[in-house]
C-alpha positions in Angstrom: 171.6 159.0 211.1 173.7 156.3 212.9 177.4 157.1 212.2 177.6 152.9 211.9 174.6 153.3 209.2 175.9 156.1 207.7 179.6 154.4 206.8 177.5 151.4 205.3 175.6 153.6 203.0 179.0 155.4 201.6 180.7 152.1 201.6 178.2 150.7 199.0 177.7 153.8 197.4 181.8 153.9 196.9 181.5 150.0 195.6 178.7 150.6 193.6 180.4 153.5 191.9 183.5 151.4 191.2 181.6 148.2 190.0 179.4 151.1 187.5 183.2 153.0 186.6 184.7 149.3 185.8 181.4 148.4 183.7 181.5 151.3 181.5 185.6 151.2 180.6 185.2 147.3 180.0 182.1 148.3 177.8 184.3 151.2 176.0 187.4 149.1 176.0 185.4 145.9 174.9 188.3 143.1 174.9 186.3 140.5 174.1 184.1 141.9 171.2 181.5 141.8 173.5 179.2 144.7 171.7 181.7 146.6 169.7 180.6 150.3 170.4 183.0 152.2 170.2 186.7 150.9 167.6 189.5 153.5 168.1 193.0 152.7 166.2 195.5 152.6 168.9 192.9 151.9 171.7 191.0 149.1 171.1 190.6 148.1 168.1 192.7 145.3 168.0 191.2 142.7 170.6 193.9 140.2 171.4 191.5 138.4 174.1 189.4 137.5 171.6 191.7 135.2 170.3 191.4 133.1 173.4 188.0 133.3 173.7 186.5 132.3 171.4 183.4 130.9 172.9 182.3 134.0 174.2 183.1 136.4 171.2 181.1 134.5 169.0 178.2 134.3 171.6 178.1 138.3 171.1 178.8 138.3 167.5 176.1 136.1 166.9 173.9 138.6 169.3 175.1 141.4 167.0 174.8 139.9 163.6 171.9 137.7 164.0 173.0 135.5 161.0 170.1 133.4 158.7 172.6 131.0 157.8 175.6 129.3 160.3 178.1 126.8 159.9 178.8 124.6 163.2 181.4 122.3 164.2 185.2 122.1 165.2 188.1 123.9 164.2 188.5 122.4 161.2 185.1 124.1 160.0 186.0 127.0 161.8 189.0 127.3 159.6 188.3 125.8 156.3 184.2 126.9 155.8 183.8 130.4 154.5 180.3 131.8 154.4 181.1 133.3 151.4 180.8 129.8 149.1 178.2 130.6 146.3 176.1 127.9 147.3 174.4 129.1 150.1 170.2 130.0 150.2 171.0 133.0 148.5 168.4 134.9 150.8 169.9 133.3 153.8 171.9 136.3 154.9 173.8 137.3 157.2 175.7 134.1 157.5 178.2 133.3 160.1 180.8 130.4 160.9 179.8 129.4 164.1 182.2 127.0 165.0 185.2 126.8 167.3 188.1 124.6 168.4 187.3 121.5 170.5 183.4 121.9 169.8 181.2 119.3 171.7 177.8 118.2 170.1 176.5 119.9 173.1 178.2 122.9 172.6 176.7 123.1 169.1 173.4 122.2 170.1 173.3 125.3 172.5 174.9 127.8 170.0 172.2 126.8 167.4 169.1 127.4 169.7 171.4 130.6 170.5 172.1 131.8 166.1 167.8 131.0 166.2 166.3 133.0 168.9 168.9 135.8 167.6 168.4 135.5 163.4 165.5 133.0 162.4 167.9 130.6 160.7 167.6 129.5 157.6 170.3 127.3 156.8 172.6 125.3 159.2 175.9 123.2 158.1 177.3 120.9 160.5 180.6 119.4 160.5 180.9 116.6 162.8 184.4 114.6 163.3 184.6 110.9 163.5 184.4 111.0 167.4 181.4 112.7 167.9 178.6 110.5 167.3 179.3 108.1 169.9 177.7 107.4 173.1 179.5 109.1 175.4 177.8 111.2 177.8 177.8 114.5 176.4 180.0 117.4 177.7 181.0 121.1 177.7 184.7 122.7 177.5 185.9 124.9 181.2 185.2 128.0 179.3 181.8 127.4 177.9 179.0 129.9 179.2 175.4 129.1 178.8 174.0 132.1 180.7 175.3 134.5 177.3 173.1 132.5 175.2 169.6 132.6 174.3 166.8 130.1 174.2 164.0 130.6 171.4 160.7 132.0 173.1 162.5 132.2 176.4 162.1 135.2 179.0 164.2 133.8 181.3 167.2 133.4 179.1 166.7 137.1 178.2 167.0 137.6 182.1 170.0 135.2 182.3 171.9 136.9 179.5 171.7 140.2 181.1 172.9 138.8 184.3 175.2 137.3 182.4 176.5 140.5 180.6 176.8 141.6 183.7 179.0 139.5 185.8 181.6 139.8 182.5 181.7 143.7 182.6 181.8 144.0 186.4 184.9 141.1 186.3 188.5 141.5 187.6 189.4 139.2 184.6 187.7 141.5 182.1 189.6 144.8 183.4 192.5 143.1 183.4 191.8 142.0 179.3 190.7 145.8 178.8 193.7 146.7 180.4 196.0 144.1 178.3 194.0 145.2 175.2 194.9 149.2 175.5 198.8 147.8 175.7 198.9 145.6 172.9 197.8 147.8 170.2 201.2 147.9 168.7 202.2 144.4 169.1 201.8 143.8 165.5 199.6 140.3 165.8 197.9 140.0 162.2 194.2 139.6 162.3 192.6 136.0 161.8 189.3 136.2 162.6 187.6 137.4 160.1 184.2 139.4 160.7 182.4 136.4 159.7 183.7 133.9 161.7 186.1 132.3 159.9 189.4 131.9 160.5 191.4 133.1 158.1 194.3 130.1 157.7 196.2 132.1 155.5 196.7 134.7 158.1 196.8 132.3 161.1 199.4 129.6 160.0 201.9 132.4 158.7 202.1 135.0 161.7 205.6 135.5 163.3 206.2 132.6 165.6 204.2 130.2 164.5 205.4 126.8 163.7 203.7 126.4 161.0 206.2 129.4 159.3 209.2 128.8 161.7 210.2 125.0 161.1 208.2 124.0 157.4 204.8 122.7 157.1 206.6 118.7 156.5 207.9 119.3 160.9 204.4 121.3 161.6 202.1 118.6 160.0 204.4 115.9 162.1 203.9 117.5 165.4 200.0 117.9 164.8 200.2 113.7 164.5 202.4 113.2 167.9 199.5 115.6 169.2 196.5 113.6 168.2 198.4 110.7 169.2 198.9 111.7 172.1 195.4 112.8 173.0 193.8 109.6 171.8 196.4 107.3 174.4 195.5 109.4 176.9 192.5 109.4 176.2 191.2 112.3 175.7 190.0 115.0 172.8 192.2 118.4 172.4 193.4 120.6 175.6 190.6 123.2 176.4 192.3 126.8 176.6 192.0 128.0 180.6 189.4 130.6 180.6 190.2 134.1 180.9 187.1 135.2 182.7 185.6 132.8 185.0 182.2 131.4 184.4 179.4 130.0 186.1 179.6 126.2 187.4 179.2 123.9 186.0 175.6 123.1 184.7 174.4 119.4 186.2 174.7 116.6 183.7 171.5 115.9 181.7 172.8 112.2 181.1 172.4 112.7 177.2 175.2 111.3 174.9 177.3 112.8 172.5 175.2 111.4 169.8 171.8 112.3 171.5 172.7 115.7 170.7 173.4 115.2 167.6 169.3 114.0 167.7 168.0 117.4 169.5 169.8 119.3 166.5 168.2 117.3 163.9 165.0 117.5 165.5 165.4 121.4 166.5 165.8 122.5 162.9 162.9 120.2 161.6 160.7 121.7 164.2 162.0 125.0 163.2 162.1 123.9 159.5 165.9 125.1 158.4 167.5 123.2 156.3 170.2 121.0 157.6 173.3 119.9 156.1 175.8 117.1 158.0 178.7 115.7 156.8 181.9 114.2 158.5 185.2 116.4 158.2 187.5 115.1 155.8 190.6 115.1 157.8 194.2 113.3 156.7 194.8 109.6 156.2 196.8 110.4 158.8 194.3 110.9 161.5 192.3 107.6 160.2 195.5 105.5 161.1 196.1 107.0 164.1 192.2 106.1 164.9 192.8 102.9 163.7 196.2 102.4 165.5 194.8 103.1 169.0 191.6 100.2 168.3 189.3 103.4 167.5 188.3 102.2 164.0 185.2 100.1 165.1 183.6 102.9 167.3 184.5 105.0 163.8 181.9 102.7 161.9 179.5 102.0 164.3 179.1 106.2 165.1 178.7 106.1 160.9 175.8 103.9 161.3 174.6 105.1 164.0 174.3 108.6 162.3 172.3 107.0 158.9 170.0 105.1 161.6 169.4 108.4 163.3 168.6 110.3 160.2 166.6 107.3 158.6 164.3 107.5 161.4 163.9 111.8 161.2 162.8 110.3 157.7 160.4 108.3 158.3 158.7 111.0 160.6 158.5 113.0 158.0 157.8 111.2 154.9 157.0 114.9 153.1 160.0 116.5 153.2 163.2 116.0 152.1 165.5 113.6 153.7 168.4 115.4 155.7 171.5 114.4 153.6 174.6 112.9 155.4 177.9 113.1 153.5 181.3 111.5 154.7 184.4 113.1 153.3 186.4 111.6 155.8 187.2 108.3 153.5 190.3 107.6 151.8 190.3 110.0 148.6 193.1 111.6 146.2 192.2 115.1 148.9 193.0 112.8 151.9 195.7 111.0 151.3 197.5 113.9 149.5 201.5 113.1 150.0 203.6 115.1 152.5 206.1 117.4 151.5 209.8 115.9 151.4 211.7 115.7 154.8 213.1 119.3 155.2 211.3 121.1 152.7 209.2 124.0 152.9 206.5 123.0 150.3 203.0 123.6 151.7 200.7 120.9 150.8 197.6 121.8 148.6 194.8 120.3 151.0 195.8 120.4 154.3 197.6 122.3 157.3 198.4 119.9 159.1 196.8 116.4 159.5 193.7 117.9 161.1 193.0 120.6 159.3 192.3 121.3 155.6 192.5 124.3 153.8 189.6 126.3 152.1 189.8 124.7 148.8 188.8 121.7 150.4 186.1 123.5 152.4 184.6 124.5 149.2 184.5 121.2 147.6 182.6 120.2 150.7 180.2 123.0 149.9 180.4 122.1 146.4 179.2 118.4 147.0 176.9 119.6 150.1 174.9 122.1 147.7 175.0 120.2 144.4 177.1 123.0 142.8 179.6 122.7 139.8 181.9 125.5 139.3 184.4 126.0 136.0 188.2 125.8 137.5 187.1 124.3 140.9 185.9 120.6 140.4 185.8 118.3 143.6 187.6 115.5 142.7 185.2 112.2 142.2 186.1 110.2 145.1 186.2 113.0 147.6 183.1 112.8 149.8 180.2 109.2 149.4 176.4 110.1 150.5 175.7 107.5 153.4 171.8 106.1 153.3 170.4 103.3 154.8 171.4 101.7 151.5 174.9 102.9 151.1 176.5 102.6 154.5 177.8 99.0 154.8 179.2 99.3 151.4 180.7 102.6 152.0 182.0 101.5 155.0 184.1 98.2 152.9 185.1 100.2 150.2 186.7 102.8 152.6 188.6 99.8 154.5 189.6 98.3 151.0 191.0 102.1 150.3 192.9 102.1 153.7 194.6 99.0 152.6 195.9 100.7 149.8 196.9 103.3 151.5 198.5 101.3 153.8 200.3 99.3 151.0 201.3 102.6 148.8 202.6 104.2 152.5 204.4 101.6 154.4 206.6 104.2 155.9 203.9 106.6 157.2 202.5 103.9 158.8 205.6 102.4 160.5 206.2 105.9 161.9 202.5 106.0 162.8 202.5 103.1 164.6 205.8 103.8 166.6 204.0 106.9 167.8 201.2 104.8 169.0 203.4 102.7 170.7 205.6 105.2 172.4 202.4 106.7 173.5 201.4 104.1 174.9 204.5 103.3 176.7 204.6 106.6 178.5 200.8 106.3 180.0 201.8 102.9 181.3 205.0 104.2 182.6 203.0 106.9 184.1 203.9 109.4 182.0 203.0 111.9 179.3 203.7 112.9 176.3 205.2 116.7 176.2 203.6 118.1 173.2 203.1 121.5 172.6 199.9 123.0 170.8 198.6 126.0 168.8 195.0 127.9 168.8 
């Protein structure tokens, strides 16, 4: 043999070696939850990466699992839906919150076809917020991987996903996680995300550092609201995290709108006949008039409609099966215009987080209305959450703006401070500026 030939072949035995020795300690290490082999105290079995990738854990949770039953949307389902709510399909088991911060329609779309061709689902609730159904062209966050999740009936996404698995476990960025991961064991960081999917708010808003703890939730729920304002004068949704492991690029556009997906998911689980809950996320007045400060309130409506049109037509297409139900919590109600705390105090609200984000007694009386249940001691208040119809939306939509102008009456000074936000944020754009805001998970 050729001493030229004969350095190639040790050369890519050597590299082949090292890329098989880095696969199998990023598979034993396993900092992103990838497949969960092997969970040693002290070596891996706290997996900060996860944490910041979300994405991709739950892509391989969802793999391992294979729930009957998800929950999709942002992270306000993510954090205030628990799978455990007694009013689930009682047979639809395992179930799984599926959703994840900054969630596109798209995004959910592709996780659902992914939770199907891994569990047969039964049961899907999806949380949409007031800016999804619109028709925007549809989009995906940097760190969103479609090569780690399946297609139903689909060899080659088996043959993607393994190419997929693949390129993760062979990565710099990975090694470098597995490596972070063996080092952090004693760092202390409280667990949030629970084994279901949740995450747990009670553990998340409370760790050391977090503002939530450290300046009162009165300051926290404040700087959520010069956040969404903010991102809505610059137009544009939450800050994606940078990914920690590069993906793939970027998949060409398909030219389908945020709302059209919204249509393929409708259409998806009729086809595959799971039954499909939707309702809009109840977040603070707060939010709504912010919305409504930055001229946001008519595309707010017209996405409402928009959403009973679409479902009135799946209707019609099916005229022997039960209509998919639509409820919008995201109204003006004693849970959404619950008071804030007094300047300075460090009295947590009983509904929300922050102006976002509600707490899990809400997400249970969204349950609650979404499954018809009544339970002793936990009683969704009467004018939390309207069913829209074809018949109900216009007037929905009027009584909700005669709500906002008693909000607006009973609250003058929320809304003057509001509205000086607005302002000032718009000031800084057009001064070529930006706001300097700092965010959380």
């Amino acid at each position: 043999m050729k001493p030229a030939i004969k350095y190639c072949l040790i050369a890519a035995a050597t590299a082949f070696s090292l890329l098989c020795g880095v696969a199998a300690f990023n598979t034993v290490v396993d900092p992103f939850g990838m497949y969960r082999l092997v969970e040693i105290r002290g070596f891996n079995s706290h997996k900060p990466a996860v944490y910041h990738r979300v994405r991709l854990s739950k892509a391989y949770d969802v793999r391992r699992i294979k729930p009957r039953a998800i929950v999709l949307g942002t992270s306000r389902s993510h954090l205030g839906l628990r799978p455990s709510h007694e009013g689930w399909d009682a047979a639809a088991v395992p179930r799984y919150n599926l959703a994840f911060d900054g969630a596109t329609t798209k995004e959910m779309y592709h996780y659902l076809l992914h939770a199907h061709a891994m569990g047969q689902l039964r049961q899907v609730v999806l949380g949409l917020d007031t800016y999804h159904p619109t028709g925007a062209p549809a989009s995906t966050r940097p760190d969103f991987d479609a090569q780690i999740l399946a297609e139903p009936h689909s060899l080659s996404s088996t043959a993607r996903m393994i190419a997929g698995d693949l390129r993760l476990l062979t990565s710099l960025d990975t090694l470098k996680a597995s490596v972070a991961t063996i080092r952090s064991q004693d760092d202390g960081e409280p667990e949030w995300f629970a084994s279901d999917g949740q995450r747990l708010g009670e553990v998340f808003f409370r760790r050391p550092g977090e503002n939530f703890r450290k300046f009162g939730p009165r300051a926290y729920f404040e700087e959520i609201d010069r956040l969404e304002v903010g991102f809505k004068t610059e137009g544009r949704g939450p800050a994606p995290r940078k990914a920690a492991v590069a993906g793939p690029a970027p998949e060409p556009s398909d030219n389908e709108t945020s709302l059209g997906y919204i249509r393929r998911i409708v259409e998806f689980c009729r086809i595959e006949h799971i039954d499909l809950y939707i309702f809009i996320t109840p977040e603070h007045a707060h939010q709504m008039e912010i919305a409504a400060a930055v001229g946001a309130w008519t595309a707010i409506e017209n996405g409402k409609r928009d959403l009973v049109r679409l479902l009135a037509e799946d209707a019609a297409r099916h005229p022997g099966e039960p209509p998919i139900p639509l409820y919008d919590f995201s109204g003006y109600s004693s849970v959404t215009t619950e008071p804030l705390p007094d300047p300075g105090s460090r009295e947590e609200m009983k509904y929300y987080w922050d102006s976002s984000h509600f707490k899990e007694v809400v997400g249970d009386y969204v349950f609650d209305r979404l499954f018809s249940l009544s339970r002793p001691g936990r009683m969704a208040p009467p004018d939390f959450g309207l069913r829209l119809t074809s018949d109900t939306v216009d007037l929905t939509l009027e009584r909700i703006r005669f709500d906002q102008a008693i909000y607006r009456m009973n609250n003058p000074d929320d809304i003057a401070v509001i509205r000086s936000l607005v302002d000032g944020g718009r000031q800084s754009k057009e001064g070529g500026g930006s706001l300097a805001l700092a965010g959380n998970p």
